[in-house]
The first five atom37 places (N, CA, C, CB, O) and aatype in JSON, in Angstrom:
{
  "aatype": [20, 20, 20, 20, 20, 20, 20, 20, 20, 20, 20, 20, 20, 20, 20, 20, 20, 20, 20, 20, 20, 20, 20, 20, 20, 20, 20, 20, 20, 20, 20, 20, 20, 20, 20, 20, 20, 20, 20, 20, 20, 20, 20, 20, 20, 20, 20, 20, 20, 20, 20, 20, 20, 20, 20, 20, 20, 20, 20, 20, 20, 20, 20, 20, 20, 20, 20, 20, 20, 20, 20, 20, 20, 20, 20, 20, 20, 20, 20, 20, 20, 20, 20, 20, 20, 20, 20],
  "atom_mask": [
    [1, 1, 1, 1, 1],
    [1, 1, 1, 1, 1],
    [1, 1, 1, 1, 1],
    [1, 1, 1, 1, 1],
    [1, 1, 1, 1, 1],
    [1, 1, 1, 1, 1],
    [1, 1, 1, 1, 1],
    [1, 1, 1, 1, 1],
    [1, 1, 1, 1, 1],
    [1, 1, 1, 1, 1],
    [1, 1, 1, 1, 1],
    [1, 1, 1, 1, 1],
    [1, 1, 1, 1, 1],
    [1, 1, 1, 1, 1],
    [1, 1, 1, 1, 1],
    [1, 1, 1, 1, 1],
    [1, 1, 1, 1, 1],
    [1, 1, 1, 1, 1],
    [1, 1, 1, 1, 1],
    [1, 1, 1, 1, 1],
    [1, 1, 1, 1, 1],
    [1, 1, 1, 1, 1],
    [1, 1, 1, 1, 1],
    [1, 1, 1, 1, 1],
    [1, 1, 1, 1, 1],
    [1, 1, 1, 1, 1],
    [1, 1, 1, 1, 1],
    [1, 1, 1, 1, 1],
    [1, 1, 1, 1, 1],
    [1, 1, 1, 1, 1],
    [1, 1, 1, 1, 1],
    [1, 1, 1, 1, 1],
    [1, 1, 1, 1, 1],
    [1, 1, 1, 1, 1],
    [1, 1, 1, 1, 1],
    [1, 1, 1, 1, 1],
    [1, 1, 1, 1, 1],
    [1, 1, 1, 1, 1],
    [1, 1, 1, 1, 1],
    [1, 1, 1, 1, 1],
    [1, 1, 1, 1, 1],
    [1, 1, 1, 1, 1],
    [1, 1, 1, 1, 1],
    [1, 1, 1, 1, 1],
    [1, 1, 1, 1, 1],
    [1, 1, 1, 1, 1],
    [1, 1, 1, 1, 1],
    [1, 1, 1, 1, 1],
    [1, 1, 1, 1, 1],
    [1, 1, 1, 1, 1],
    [1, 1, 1, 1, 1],
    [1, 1, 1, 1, 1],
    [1, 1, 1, 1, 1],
    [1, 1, 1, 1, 1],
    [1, 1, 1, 1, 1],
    [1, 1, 1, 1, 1],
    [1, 1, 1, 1, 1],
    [1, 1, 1, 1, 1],
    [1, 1, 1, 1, 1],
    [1, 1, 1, 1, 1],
    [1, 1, 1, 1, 1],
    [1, 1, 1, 1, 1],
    [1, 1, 1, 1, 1],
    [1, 1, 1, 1, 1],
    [1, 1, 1, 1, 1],
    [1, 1, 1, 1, 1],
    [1, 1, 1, 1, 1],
    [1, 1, 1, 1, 1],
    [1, 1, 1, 1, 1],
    [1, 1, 1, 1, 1],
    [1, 1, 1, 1, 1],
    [1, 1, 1, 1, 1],
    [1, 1, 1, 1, 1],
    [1, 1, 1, 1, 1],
    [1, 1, 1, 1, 1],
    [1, 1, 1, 1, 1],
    [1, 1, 1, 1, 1],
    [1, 1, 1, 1, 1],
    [1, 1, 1, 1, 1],
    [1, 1, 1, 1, 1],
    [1, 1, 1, 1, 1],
    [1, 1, 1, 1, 1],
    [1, 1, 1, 1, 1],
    [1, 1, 1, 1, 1],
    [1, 1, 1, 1, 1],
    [1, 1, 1, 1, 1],
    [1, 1, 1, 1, 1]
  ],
  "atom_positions": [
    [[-10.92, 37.34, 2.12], [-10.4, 36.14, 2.73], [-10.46, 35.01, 1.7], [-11.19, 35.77, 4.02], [-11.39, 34.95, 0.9]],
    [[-9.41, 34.07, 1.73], [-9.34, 33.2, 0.6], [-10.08, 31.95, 1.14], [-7.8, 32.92, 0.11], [-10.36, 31.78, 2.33]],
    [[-10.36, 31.16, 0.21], [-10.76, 29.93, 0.73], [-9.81, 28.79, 0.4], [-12.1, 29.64, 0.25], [-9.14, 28.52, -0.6]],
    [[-10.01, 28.12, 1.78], [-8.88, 26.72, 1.69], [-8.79, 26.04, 0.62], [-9.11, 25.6, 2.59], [-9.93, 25.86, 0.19]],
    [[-8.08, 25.59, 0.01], [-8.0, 24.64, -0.94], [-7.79, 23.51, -0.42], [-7.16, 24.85, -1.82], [-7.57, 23.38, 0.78]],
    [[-7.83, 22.51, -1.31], [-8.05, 21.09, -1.34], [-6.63, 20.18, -1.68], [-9.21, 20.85, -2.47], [-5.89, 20.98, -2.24]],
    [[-6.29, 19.54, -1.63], [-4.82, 19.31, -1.61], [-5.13, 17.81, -2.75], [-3.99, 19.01, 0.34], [-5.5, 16.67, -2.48]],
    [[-4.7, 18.63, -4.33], [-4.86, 17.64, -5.14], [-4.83, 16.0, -5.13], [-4.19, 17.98, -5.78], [-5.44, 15.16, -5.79]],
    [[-3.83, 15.92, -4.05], [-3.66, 14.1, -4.2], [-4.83, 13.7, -3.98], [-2.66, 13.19, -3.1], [-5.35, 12.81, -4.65]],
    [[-5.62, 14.52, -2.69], [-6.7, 13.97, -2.21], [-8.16, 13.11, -3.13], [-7.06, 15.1, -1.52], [-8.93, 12.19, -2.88]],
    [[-7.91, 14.14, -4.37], [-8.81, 13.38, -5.16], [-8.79, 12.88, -6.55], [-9.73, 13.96, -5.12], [-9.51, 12.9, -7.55]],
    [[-7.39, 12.31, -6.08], [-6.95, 11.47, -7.25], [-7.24, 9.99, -7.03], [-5.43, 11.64, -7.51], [-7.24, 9.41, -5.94]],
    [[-7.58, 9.29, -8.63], [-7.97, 7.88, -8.18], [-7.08, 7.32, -9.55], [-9.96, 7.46, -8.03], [-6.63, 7.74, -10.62]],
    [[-7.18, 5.88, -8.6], [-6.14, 5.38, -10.15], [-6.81, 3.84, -9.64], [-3.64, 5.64, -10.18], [-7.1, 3.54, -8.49]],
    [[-6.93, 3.16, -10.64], [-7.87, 1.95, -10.65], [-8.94, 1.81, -9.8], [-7.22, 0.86, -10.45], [-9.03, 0.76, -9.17]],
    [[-9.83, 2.72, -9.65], [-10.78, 3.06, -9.09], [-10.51, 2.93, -7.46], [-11.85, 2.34, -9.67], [-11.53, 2.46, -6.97]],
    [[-9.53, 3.16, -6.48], [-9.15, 3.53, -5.7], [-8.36, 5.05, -5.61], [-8.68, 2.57, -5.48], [-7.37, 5.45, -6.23]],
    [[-9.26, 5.78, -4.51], [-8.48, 7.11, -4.23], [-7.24, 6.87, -3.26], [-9.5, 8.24, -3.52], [-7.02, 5.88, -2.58]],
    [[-6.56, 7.93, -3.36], [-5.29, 8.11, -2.45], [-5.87, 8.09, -1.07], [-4.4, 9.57, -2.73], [-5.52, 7.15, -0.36]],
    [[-6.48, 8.72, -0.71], [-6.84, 8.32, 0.79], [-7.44, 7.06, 0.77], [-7.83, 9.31, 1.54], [-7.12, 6.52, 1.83]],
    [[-8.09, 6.37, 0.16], [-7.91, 4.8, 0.58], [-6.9, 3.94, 0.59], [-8.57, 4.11, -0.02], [-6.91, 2.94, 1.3]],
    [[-5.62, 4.36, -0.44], [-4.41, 3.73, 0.17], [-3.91, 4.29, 0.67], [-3.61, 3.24, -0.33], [-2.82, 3.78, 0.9]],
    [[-4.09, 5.91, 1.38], [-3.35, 6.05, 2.7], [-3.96, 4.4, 3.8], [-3.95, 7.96, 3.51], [-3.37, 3.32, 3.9]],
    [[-5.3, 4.84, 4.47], [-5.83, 4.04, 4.65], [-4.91, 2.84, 4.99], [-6.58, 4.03, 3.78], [-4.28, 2.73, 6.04]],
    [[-4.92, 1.81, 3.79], [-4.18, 0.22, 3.54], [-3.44, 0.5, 4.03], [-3.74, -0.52, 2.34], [-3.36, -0.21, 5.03]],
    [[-2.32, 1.56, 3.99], [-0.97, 1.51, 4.16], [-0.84, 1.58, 5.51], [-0.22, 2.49, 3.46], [0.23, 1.1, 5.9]],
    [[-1.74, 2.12, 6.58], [-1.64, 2.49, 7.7], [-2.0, 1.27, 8.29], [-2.32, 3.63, 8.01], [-1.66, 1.1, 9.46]],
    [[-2.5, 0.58, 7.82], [-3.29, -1.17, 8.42], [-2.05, -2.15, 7.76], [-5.42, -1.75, 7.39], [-2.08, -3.34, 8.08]],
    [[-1.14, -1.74, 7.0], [0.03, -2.55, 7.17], [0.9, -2.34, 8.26], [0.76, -2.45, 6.12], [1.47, -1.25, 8.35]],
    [[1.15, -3.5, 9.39], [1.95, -2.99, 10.46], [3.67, -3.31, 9.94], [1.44, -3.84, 12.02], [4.56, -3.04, 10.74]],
    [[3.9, -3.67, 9.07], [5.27, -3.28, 8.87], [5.83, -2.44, 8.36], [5.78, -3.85, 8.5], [6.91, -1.91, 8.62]],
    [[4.61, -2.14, 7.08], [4.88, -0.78, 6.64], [5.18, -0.14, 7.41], [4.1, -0.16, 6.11], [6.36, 0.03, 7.71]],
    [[4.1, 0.47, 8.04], [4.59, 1.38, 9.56], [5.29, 1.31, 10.37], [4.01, 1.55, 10.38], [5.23, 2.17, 11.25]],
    [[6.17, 0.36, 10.44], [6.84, -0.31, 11.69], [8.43, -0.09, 10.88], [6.21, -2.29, 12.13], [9.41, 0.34, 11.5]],
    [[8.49, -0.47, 9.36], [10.01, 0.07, 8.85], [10.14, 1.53, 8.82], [10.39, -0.4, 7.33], [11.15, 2.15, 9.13]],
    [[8.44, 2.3, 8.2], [8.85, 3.76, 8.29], [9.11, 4.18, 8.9], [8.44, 4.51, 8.14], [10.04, 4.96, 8.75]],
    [[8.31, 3.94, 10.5], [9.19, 4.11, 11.7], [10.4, 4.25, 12.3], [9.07, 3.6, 12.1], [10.84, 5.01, 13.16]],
    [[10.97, 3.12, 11.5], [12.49, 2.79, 12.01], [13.46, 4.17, 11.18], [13.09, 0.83, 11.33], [14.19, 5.09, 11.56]],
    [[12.83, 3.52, 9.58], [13.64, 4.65, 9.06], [13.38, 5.87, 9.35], [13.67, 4.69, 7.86], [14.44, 6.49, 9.42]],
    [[12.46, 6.56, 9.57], [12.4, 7.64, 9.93], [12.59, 8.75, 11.11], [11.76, 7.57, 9.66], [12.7, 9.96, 11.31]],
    [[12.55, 7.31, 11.83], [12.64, 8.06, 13.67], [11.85, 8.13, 14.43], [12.85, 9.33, 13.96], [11.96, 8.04, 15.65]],
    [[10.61, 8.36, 13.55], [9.18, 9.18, 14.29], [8.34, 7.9, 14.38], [8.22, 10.63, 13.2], [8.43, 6.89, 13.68]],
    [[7.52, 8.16, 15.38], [6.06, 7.18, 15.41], [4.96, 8.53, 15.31], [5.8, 5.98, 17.26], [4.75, 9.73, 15.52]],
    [[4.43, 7.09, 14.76], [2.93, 7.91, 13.99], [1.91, 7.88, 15.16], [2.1, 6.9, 12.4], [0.99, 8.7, 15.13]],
    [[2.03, 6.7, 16.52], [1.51, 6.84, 17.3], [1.72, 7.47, 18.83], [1.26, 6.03, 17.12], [1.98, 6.44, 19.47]],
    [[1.74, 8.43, 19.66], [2.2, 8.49, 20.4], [2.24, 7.49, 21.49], [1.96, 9.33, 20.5], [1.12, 6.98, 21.57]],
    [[2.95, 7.05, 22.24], [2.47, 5.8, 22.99], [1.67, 5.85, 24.52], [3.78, 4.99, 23.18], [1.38, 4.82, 25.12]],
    [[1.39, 7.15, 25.03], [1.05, 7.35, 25.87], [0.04, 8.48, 26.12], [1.94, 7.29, 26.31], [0.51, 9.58, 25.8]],
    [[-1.03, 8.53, 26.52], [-2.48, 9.55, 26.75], [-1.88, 10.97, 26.87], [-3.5, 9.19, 28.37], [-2.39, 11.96, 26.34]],
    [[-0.88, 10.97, 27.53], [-0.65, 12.29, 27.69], [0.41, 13.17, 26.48], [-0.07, 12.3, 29.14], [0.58, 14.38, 26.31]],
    [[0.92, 12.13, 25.88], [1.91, 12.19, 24.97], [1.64, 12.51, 23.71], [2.5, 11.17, 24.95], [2.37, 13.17, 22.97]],
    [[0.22, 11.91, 23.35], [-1.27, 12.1, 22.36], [-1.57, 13.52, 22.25], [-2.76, 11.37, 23.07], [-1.76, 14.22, 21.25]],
    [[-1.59, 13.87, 23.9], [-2.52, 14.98, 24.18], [-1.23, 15.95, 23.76], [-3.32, 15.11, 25.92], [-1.58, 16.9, 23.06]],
    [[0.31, 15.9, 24.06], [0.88, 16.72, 23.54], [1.4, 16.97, 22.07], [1.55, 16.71, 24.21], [2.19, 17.85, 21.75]],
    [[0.94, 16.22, 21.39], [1.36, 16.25, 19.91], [0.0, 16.48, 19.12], [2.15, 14.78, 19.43], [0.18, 16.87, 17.97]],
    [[-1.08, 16.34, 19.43], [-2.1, 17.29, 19.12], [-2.12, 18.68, 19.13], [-2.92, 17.07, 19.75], [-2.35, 19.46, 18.2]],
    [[-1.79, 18.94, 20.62], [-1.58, 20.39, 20.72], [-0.58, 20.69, 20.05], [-1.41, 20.9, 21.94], [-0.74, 21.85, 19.69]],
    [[0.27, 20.34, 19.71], [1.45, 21.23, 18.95], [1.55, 20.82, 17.93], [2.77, 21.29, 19.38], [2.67, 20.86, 17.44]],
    [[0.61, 20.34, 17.27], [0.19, 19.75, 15.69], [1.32, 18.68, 15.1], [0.1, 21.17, 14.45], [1.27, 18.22, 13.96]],
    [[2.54, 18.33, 16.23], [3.24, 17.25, 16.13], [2.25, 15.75, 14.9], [3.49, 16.89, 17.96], [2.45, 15.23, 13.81]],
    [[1.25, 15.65, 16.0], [0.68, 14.6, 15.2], [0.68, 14.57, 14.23], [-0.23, 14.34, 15.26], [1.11, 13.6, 13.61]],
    [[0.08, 15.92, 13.54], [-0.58, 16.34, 11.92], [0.41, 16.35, 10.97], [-1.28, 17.86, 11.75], [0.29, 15.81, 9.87]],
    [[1.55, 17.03, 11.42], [3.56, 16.7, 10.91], [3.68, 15.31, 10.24], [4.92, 16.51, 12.6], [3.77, 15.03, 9.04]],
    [[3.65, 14.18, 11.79], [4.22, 13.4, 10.93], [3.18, 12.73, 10.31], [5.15, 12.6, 11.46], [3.74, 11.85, 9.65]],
    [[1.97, 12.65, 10.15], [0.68, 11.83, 9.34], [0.99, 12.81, 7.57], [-1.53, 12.31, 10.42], [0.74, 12.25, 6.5]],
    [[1.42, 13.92, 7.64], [2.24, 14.35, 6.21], [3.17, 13.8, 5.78], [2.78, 15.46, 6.11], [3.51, 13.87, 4.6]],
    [[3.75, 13.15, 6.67], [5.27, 12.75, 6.42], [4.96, 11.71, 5.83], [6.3, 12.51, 7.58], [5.37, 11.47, 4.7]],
    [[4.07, 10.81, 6.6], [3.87, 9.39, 6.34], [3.11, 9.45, 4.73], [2.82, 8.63, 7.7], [3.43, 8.77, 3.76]],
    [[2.32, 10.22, 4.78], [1.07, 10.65, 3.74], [2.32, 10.86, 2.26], [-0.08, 12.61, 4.41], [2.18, 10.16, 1.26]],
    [[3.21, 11.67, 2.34], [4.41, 11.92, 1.57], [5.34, 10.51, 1.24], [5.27, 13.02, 2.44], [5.92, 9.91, 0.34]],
    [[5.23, 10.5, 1.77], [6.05, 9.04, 1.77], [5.42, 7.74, 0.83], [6.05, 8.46, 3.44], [5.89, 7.05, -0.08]],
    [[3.93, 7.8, 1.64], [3.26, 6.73, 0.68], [2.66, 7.06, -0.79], [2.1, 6.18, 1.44], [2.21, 6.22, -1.58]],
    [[2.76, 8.42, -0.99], [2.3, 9.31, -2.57], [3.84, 8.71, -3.22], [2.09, 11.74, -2.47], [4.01, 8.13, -4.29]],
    [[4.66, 9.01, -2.39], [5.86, 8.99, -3.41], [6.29, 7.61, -3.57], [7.14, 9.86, -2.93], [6.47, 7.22, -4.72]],
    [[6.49, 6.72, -2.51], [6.82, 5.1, -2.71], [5.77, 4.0, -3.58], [6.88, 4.48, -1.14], [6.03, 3.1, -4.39]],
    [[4.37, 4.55, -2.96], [3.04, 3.7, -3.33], [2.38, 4.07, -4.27], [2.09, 3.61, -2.42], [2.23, 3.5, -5.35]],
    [[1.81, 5.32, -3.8], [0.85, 5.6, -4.8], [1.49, 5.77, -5.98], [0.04, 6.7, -4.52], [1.03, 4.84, -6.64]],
    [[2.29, 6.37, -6.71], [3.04, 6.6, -7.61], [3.11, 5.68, -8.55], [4.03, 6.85, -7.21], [2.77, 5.83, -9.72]],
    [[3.68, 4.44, -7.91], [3.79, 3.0, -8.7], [2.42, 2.42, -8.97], [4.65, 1.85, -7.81], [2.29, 1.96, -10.1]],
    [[1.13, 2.32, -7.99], [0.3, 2.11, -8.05], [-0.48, 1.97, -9.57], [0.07, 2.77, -7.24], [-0.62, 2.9, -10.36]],
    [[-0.94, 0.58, -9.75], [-1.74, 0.91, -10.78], [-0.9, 1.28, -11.97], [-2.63, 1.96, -10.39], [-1.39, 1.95, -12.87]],
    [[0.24, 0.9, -12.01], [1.2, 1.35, -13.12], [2.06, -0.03, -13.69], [2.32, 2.58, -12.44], [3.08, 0.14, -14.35]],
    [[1.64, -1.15, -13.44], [1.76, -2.62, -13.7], [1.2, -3.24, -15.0], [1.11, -3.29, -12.62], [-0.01, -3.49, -15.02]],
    [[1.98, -3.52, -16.13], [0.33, -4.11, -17.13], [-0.16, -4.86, -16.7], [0.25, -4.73, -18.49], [0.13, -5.69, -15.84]],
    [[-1.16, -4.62, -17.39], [-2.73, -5.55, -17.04], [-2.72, -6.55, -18.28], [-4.49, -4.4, -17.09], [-2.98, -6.13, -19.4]],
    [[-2.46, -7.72, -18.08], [-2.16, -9.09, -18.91], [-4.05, -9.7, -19.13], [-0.86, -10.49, -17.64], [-4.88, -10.03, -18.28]],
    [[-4.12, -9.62, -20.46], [-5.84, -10.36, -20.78], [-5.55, -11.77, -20.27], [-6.5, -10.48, -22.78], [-6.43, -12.63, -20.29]]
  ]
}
């Protein structure tokens, strides 16, 4: 039996911030989330208890938190930290 691997972005850091801490930021920006939304179609939140409970179960949730996660590697993180640094 193999063992899971680790999904490189996860422990990448670039100016002493890891990618999951600007997943993180990015998710506490509400417009961010609110244009990806638009553009994308999907909400990241379901809006209703039972609606939660069905996109858990069908790993809906976990889908689009990749999507979003994809999105911010490729728009954010990417550029991140890639600005000169002026003395």
């Amino acid at each position: 039996m193999s063992q899971p691997t680790t999904n490189p972005r996860l422990l990448e850091q670039r100016n002493g911030i890891s990618f999951v801490q600007c997943l993180q930021m990015c998710l506490q920006q509400r417009d961010l989330v609110t244009e990806w939304q638009r553009l994308s179609g999907k909400k990241l939140v379901a809006s209703s208890p039972l609606d939660r409970m069905i996109d858990e179960a069908t790993g809906y949730d976990m889908a689009i938190m990749q999507e979003f996660a994809d999105f911010v590697y490729e728009f954010v993180w990417q550029s991140f930290g890639l600005e000169e640094v002026k003395p």
